[in-house]
C-alpha positions as CSV (number, residue, x, y, z in Angstrom):
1,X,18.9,-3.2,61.4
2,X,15.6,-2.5,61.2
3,X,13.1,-4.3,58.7
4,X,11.4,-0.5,57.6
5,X,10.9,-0.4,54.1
6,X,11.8,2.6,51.4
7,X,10.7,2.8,47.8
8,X,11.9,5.4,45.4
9,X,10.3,8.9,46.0
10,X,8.8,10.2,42.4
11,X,8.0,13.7,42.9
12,X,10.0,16.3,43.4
13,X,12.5,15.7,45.2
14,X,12.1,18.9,47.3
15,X,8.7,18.0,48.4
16,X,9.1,15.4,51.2
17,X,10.4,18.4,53.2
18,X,7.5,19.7,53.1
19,X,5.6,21.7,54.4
20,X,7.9,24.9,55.3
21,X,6.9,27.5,57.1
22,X,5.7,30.8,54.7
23,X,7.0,34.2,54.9
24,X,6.2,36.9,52.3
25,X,8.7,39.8,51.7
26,X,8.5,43.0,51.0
27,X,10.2,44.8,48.8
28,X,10.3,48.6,47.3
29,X,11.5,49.3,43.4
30,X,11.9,53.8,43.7
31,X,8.7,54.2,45.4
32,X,6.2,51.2,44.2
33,X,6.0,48.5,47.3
34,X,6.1,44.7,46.5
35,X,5.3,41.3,48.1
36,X,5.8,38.2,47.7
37,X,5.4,34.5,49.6
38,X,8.5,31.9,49.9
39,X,8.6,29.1,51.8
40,X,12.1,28.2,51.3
41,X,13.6,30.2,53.7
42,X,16.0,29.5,57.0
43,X,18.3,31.4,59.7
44,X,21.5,30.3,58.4
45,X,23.6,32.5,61.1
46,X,22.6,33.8,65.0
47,X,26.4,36.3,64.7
48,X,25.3,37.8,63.1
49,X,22.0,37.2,62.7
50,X,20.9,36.0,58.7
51,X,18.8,34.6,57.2
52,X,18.6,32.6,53.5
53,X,16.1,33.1,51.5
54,X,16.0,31.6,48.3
55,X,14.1,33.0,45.4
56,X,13.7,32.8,41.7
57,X,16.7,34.9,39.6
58,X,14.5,36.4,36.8
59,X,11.4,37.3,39.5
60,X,10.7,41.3,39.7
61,X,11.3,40.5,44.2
62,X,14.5,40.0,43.3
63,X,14.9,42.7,40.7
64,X,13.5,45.1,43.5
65,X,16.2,43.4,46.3
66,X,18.9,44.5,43.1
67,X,18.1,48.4,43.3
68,X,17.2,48.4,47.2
69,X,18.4,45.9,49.4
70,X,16.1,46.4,52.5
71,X,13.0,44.0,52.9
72,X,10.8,42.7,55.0
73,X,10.0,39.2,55.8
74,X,7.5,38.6,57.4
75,X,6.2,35.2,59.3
76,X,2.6,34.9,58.4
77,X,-0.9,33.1,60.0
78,X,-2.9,31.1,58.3
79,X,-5.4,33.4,57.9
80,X,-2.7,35.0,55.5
81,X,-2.4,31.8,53.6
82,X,-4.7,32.7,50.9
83,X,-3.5,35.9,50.2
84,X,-0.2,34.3,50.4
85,X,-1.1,32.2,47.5
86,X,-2.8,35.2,45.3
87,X,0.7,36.8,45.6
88,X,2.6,34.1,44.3
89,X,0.0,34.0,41.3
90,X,0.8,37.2,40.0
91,X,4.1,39.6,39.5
92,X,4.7,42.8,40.8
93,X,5.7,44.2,37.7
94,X,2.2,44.6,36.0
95,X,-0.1,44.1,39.4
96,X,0.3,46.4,42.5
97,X,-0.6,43.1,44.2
98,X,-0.6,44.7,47.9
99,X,-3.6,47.3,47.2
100,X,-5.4,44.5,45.2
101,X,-5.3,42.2,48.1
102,X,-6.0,44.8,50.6
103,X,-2.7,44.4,52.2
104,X,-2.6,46.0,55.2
105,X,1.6,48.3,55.8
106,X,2.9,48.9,59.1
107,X,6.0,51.2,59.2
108,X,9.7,50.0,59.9
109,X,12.4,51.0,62.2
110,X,15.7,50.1,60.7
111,X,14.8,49.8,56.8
112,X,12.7,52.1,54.5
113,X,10.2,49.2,53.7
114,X,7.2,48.3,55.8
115,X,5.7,45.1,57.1
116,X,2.9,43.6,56.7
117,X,0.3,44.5,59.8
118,X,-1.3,41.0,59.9
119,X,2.1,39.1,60.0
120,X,2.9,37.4,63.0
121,X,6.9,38.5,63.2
122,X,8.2,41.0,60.9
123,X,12.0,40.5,60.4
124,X,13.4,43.9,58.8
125,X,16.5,43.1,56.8
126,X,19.1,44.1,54.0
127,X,20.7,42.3,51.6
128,X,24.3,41.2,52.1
129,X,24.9,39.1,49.5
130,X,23.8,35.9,47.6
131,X,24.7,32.2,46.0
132,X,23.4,31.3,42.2
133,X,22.0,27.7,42.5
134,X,20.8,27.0,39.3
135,X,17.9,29.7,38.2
136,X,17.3,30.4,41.6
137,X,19.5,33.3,43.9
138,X,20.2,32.3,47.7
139,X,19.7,35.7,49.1
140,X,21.6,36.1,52.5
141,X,19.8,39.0,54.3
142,X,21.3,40.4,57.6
143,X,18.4,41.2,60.2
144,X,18.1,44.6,61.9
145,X,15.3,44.7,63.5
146,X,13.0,41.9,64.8
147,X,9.4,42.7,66.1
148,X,7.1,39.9,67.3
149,X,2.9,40.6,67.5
150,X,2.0,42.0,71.4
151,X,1.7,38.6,73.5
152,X,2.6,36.2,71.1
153,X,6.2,35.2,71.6
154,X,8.4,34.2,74.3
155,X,12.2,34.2,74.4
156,X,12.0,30.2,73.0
157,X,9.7,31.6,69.7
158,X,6.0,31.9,68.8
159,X,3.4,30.7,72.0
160,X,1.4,28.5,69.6
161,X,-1.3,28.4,72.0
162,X,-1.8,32.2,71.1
163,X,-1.1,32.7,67.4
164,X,0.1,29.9,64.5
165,X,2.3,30.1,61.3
166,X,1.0,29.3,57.6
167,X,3.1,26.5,56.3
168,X,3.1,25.7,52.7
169,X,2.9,22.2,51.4
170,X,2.4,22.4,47.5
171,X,0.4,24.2,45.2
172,X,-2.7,25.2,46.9
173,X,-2.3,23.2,50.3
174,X,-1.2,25.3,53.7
175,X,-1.0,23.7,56.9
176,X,-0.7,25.0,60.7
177,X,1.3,23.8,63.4
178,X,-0.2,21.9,66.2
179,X,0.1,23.9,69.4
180,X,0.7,20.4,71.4
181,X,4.7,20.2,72.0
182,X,5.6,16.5,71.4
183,X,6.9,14.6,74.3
184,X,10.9,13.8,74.1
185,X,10.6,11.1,76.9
C-alpha cells in the first residue's frame, strides 16, 4: 500500500473533476435563436453516435430543446471563453444574448439551427430523449452531422498544436489544454 495521504474534500463534490471541456448550444424557440455554455457534457454512445448533456430543468435552453429538439453544440476556444461566461449570466427569455454578444451564426446541414462560426467543432444534433437527476434533465442528443474547423482535426480529434478548447473550471476560471501529449512510457 502506498503511504499517499487523503483528507475529506469540502467543496462540491462535483468540482475535483474539473475542469471540463465547454460547449455552448444552440437552440431555436419558433423563430428566436438561443445559446447557452455547459461544461457537463460527454459522448455517452459511438452506435449510434450521442451525446449527454446535462442541463438545468426549469432553464428556457431546455424549454427551447421541449418545442424543437434540434441544437447545436458546439466545442468552443478560449477566445470564446468570455462570451461563454456572459451567456451563462443571463437567460434567453428576456436577453437575445447572441446579437448582444455579437455572436457570429453559420448555417446547418442536418438541423434547422445554426452554429456558432467561431466554434471549433459544431456537433448538429436532436433530441432523443432524457433522464431527471434531481433539478437537472440528462439530455441524450443523437448527432447528425459533425463539422470540424478547416485544418484543425485529424481522425484521433482536435490538432492542439493548431487550435485549443475552453475548459471550465468554476465560476469565472477557464483553462486550455496543453498541446504537449504526455508520455505513457
Amino acid at each position: 500500500m502506498s503511504g499517499a495521504s487523503f483528507e475529506p474534500y469540502r467543496g462540491k463534490f462535483y468540482r475535483l473533476l474539473h475542469p471540463r471541456p465547454t460547449v455552448v448550444v444552440v437552440t431555436k424557440c419558433e423563430d428566436r435563436l438561443n445559446a447557452a455554455p455547459f461544461s457537463w457534457n460527454t459522448p455517452v454512445s459511438e452506435d449510434p453516435p450521442v451525446i449527454a448533456v446535462a442541463m438545468g430543468r426549469s432553464t428556457f435552453t431546455r424549454q427551447c430543446l421541449r418545442s424543437n429538439p434540434e441544437a447545436t453544440v458546439n466545442v468552443i476556444p478560449p477566445g470564446l471563453a468570455g462570451a461563454a461566461y456572459e451567456l451563462g449570466n443571463s437567460s434567453g427569455r428576456i436577453d437575445d444574448k447572441i446579437s448582444r454578444l455579437g455572436l457570429e451564426l453559420v448555417p446547418s446541414s442536418a438541423v434547422s439551427v445554426p452554429g456558432l462560426a467561431g466554434a471549433v467543432a459544431i456537433y448538429e444534433v436532436k433530441e432523443e430523449a432524457s433522464v431527471e437527476v434531481g433539478i437537472m434533465d440528462l439530455v441524450l442528443m443523437r448527432v447528425l452531422a459533425v463539422r470540424a474547423r478547416t485544418g484543425i482535426a485529424g481522425e484521433d480529434g482536435l490538432l492542439l498544436d493548431r487550435a485549443n478548447v475552453a475548459l471550465h473550471g468554476a465560476g469565472e476560471q477557464f483553462f486550455r489544454v496543453h498541446p504537449e501529449p504526455l508520455p505513457i512510457k
